[in-house]
C-alpha positions as CSV (number, residue, x, y, z in Angstrom):
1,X,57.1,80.7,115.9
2,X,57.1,81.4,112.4
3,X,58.1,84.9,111.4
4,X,58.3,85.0,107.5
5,X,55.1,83.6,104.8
6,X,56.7,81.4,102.6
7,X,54.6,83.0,99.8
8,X,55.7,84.3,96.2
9,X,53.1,87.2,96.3
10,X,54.3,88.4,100.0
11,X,58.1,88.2,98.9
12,X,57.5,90.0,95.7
13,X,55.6,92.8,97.7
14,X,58.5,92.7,100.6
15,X,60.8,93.8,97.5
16,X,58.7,96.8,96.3
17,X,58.1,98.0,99.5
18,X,61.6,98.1,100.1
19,X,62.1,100.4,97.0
20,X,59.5,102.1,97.6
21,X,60.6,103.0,100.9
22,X,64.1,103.9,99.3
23,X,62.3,106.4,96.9
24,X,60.6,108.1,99.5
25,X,63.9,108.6,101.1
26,X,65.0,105.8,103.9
27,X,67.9,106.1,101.8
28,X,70.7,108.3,102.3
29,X,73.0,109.5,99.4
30,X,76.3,111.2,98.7
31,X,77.8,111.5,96.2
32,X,79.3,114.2,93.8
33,X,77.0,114.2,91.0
34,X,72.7,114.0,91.1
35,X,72.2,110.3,90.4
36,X,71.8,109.7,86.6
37,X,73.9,112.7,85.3
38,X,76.4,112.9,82.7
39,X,78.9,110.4,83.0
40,X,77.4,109.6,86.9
41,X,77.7,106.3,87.9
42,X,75.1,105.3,91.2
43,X,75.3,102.6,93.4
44,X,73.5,101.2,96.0
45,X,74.8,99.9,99.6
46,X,72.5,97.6,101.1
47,X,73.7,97.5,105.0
48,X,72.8,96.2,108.5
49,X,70.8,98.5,110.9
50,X,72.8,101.0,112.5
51,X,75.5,101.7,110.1
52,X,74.0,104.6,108.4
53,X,76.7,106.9,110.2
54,X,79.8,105.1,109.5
55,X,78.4,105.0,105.7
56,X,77.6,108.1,105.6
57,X,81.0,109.5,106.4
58,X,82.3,106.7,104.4
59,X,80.6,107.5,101.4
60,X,81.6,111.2,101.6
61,X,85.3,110.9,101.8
62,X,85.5,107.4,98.9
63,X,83.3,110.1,96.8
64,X,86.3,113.1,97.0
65,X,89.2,110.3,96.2
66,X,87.4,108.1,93.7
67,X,87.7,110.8,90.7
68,X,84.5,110.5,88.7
69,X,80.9,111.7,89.7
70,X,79.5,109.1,91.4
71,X,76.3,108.8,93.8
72,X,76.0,106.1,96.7
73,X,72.8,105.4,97.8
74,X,72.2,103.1,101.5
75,X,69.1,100.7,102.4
76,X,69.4,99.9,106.2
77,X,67.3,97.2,108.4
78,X,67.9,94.2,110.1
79,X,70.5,92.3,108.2
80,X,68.2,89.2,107.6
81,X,65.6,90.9,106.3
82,X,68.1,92.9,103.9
83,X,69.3,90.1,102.5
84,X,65.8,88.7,101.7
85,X,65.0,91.8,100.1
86,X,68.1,91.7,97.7
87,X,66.9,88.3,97.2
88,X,63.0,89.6,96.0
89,X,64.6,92.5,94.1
90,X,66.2,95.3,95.6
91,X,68.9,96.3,93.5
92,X,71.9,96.6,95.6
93,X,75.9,97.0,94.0
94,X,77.3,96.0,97.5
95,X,76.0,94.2,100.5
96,X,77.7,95.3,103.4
97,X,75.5,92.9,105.7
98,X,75.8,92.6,109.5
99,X,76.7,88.2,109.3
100,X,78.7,85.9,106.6
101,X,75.0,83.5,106.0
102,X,73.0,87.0,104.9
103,X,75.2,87.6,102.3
104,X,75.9,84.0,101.5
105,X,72.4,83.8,100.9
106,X,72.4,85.7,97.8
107,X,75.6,83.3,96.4
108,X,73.4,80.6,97.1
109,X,70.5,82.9,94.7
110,X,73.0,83.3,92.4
111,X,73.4,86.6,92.4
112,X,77.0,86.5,94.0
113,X,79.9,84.2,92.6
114,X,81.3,81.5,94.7
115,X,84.2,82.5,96.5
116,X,83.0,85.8,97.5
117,X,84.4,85.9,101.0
118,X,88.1,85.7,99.4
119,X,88.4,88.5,97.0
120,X,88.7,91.3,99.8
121,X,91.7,91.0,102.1
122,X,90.9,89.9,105.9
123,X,88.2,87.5,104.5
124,X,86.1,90.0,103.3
125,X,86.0,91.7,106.5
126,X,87.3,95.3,106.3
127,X,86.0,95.1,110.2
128,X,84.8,93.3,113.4
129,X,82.5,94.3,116.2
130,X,81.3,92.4,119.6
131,X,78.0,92.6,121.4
132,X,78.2,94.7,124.6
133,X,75.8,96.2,127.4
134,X,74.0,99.9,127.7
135,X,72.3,100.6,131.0
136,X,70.8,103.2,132.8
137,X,73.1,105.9,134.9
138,X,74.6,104.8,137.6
139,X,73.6,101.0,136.7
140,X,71.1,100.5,139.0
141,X,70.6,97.1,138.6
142,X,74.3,96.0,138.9
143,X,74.0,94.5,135.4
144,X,77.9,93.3,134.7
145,X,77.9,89.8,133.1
146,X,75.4,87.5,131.1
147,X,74.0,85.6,134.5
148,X,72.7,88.9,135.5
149,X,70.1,89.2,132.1
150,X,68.4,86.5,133.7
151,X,67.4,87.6,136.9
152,X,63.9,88.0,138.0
153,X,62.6,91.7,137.8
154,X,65.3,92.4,134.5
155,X,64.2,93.9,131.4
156,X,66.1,93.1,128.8
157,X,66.0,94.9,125.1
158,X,67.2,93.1,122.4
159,X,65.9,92.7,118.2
160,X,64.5,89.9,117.1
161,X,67.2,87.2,116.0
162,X,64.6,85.5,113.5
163,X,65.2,89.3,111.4
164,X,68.2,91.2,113.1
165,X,71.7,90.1,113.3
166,X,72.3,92.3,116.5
167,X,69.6,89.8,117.6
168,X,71.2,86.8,116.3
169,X,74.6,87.7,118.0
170,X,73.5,88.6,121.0
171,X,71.6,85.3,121.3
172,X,74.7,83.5,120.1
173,X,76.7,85.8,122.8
174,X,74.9,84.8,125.4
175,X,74.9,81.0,124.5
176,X,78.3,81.2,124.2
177,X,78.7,82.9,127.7
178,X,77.6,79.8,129.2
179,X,79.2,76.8,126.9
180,X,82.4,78.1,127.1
181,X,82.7,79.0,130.5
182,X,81.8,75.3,131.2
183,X,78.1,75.0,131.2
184,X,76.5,72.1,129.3
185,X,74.3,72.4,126.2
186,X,70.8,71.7,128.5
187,X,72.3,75.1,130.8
188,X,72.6,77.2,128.1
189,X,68.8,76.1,127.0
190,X,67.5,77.1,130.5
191,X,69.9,80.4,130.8
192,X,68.4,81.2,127.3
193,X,64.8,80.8,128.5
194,X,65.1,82.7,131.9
195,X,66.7,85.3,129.5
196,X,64.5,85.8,127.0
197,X,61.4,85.4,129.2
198,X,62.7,88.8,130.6
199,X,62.3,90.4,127.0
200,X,59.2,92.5,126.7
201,X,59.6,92.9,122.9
202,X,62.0,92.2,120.0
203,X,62.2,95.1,117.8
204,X,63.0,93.7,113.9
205,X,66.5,95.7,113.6
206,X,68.9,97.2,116.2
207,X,68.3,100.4,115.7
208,X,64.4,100.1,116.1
209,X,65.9,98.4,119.6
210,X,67.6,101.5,120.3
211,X,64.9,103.7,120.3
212,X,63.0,101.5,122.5
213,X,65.6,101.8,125.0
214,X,66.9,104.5,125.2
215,X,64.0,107.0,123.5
216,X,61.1,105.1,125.0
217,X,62.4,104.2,128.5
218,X,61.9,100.6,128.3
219,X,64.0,98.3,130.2
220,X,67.2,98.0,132.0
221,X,69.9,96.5,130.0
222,X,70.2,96.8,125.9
223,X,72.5,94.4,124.4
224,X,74.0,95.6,120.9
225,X,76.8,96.3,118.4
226,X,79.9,97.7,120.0
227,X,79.3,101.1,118.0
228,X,75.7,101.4,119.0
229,X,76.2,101.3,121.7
230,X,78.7,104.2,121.8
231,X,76.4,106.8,119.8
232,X,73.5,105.7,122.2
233,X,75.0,106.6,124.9
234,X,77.0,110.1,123.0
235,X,73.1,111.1,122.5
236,X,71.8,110.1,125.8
237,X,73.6,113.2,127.8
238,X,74.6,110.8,130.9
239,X,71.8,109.0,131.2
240,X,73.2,106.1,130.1
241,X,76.6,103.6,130.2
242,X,78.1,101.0,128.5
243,X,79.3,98.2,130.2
244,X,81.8,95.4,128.7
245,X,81.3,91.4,129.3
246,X,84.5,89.6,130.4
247,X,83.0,87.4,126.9
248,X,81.2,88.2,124.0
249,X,81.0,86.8,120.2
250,X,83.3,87.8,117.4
251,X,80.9,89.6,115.0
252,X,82.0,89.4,111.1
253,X,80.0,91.8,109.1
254,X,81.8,91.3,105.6
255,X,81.4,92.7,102.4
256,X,81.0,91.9,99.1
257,X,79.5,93.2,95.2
258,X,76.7,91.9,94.0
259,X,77.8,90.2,91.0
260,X,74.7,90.0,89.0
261,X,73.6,93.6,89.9
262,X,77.1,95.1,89.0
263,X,77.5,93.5,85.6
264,X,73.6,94.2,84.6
265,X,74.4,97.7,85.3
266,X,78.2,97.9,84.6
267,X,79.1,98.9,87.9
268,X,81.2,96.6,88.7
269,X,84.7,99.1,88.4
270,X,82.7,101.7,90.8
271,X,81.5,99.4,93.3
272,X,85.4,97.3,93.7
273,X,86.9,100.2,93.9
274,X,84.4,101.6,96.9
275,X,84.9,98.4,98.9
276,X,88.1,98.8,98.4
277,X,88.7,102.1,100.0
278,X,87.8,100.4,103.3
279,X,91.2,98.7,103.5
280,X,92.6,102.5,102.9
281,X,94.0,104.2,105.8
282,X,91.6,106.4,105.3
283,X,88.5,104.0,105.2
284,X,90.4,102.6,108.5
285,X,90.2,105.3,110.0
286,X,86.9,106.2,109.7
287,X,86.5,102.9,110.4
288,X,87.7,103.5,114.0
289,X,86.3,107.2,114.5
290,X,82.8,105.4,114.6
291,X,83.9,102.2,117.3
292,X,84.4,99.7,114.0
293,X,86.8,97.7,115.3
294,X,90.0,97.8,111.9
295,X,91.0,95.1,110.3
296,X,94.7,97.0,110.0
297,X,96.2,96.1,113.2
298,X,98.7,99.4,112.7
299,X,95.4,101.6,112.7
300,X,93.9,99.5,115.7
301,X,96.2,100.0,118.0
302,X,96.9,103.5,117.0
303,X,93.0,103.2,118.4
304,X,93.3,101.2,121.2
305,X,91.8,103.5,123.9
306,X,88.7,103.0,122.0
307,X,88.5,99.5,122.4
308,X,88.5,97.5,125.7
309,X,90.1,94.5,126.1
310,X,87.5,92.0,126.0
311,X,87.3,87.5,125.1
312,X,85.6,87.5,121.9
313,X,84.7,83.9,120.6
314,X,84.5,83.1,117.0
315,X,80.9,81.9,115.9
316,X,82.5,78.5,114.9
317,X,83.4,78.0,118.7
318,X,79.5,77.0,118.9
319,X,79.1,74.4,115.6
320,X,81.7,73.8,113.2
321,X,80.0,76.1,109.9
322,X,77.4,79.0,110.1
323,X,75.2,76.5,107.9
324,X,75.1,74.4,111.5
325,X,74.7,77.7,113.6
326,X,71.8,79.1,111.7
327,X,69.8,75.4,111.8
328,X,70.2,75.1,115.6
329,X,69.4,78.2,116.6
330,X,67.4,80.5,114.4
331,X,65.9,77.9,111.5
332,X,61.7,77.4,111.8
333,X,61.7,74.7,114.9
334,X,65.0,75.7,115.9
335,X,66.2,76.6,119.3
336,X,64.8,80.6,119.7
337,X,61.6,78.9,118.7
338,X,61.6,76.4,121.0
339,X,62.2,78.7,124.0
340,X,60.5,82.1,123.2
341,X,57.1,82.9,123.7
342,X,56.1,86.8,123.4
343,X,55.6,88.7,126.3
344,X,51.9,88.0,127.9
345,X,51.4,84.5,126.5
């Protein structure tokens, strides 16, 4: 299955449509000056899917402490299909991107420096997450591990991992659930194909997932990021429950500046500084407030009760470098290819 035209004209037009979608406001700003006033500087965060709430509060409190006017503009969508767009265009200060290949994909463009993911402490990673569970009230369908996703009569809701990195992690989560608990390679395959025959449609980004789920009714389980999954289930009004895996994958959504962007635009003091405050005890906290799980193990713990304990495996445990990750599973040919067919055929 091949999801994306390798054509110039189609990836120039992918990049205008995603400004032109950010002009006509599926961006969200804050900031304390109007964007290209005296002395404002503006910068754009392109992010992951369903971030826009941790951002927004982010974006608020770096605005109050950073000093000078400033104006920070987001771009959300599944994190694949961000990164392509930076690649075609989009303009973006920061990429705070939901896996390490989406943003190494613009080093390899050129538009980032080498090294990247070392000039922020924790590896770039002011935060990690997991994939978890939400099912209906009551879980009717005694959902409670990854086996149970593949039972006959189970709906499963999950984004598309050729777009979305919720979808690429929960593939990789479940995957994982089986190789490292002992199953063989050839298992995993067949659990991965019993799983995904029970998916009746892959949403391009998590939060497109969401709505599908839990706006739209359809299906039993929803697998997504940690802190989705907690505002899904804060807006549902008990209609709905997260449930934990005794496993899950170690999601590393890490940050970085776009180098090219920042010194084009002379950004580059603004948009350190705002990736920066993450590592703040502030950023931290807010961090936490919105089920991020903190890089600062004081604030973590101080947080602990919002966390579950839960066995979260590194992507590497899988194939020694995301490089090998990303060909086996998600490249044209690869392994979702080779055991998804949509719904119907």
């Amino acid at each position: 299955m091949r999801l994306r035209s390798a054509s110039s004209f189609r990836s120039s037009l992918l990049a205008i449509l995603g400004l032109a979608l950010a002009a006509a406001g599926c961006v969200d700003s804050q900031g304390g000056s109007a964007p290209g006033g005296s002395g404002s500087v503006s910068l754009l965060n392109v992010s992951y899917d369903p971030t826009r709430e941790l951002w927004r509060d982010v974006n608020g409190a770096f605005a109050k402490s950073y000093g000078k006017p400033i104006e920070i503009s987001q771009s959300h969508g599944g994190s694949g299909a961000q990164a392509r767009a930076v690649v075609d265009g989009l303009e973006a200060d920061v990429v705070t991107l939901a896996m390490w290949p989406d943003t190494d994909a613009l080093r390899k463009k050129g538009l980032i420096k080498e090294g990247w993911d070392e000039k922020l402490p924790n590896r770039a990673l002011p935060y990690v997450s997991t994939i978890v569970f939400v099912v209906r009230k009551g879980n009717p369908s005694q959902i409670k591990d990854w086996p149970d996703l593949a039972k006959s009569g189970i709906e499963v809701i999950t984004p598309n991992p050729k777009t979305s990195g919720n979808g690429k992690l929960s593939l990789l989560a479940a995957w994982g659930s089986v190789v490292l608990r002992g199953g063989t390679d050839d298992e995993a395959k067949d659990y991965l194909t019993k799983l995904y025959r029970n998916v009746p449609i892959l949403d391009t980004g998590a939060r497109g997932a969401t709505t599908t789920f839990a706006q739209k009714g359809i299906g039993d389980v929803h697998l997504t990021w940690e802190n989705e999954a907690h505002l899904e289930v804060a807006e549902a009004n008990g209609e709905l429950e997260i449930i934990y895996p005794p496993i899950s994958v170690l999601a590393e959504p890490h940050v970085a500046v776009v180098d090219s962007v920042v010194d084009r635009k002379g950004t580059r003091e603004a948009a350190e500084a705002y990736l920066k405050f993450l590592y703040t005890d502030e950023g931290q906290e807010i961090i936490a407030r919105h089920f991020y799980r903190p890089s600062n193990e004081q604030v973590l713990v101080k947080n602990r009760d919002r966390f579950p304990a839960i066995e979260l495996f590194p992507v590497t445990k899988l194939a020694p470098t995301w490089d090998e990750v990303s060909a086996k599973f998600f490249a044209d040919g690869g392994l979702f290819d080779a055991i998804y067919q949509p719904a119907g055929t």
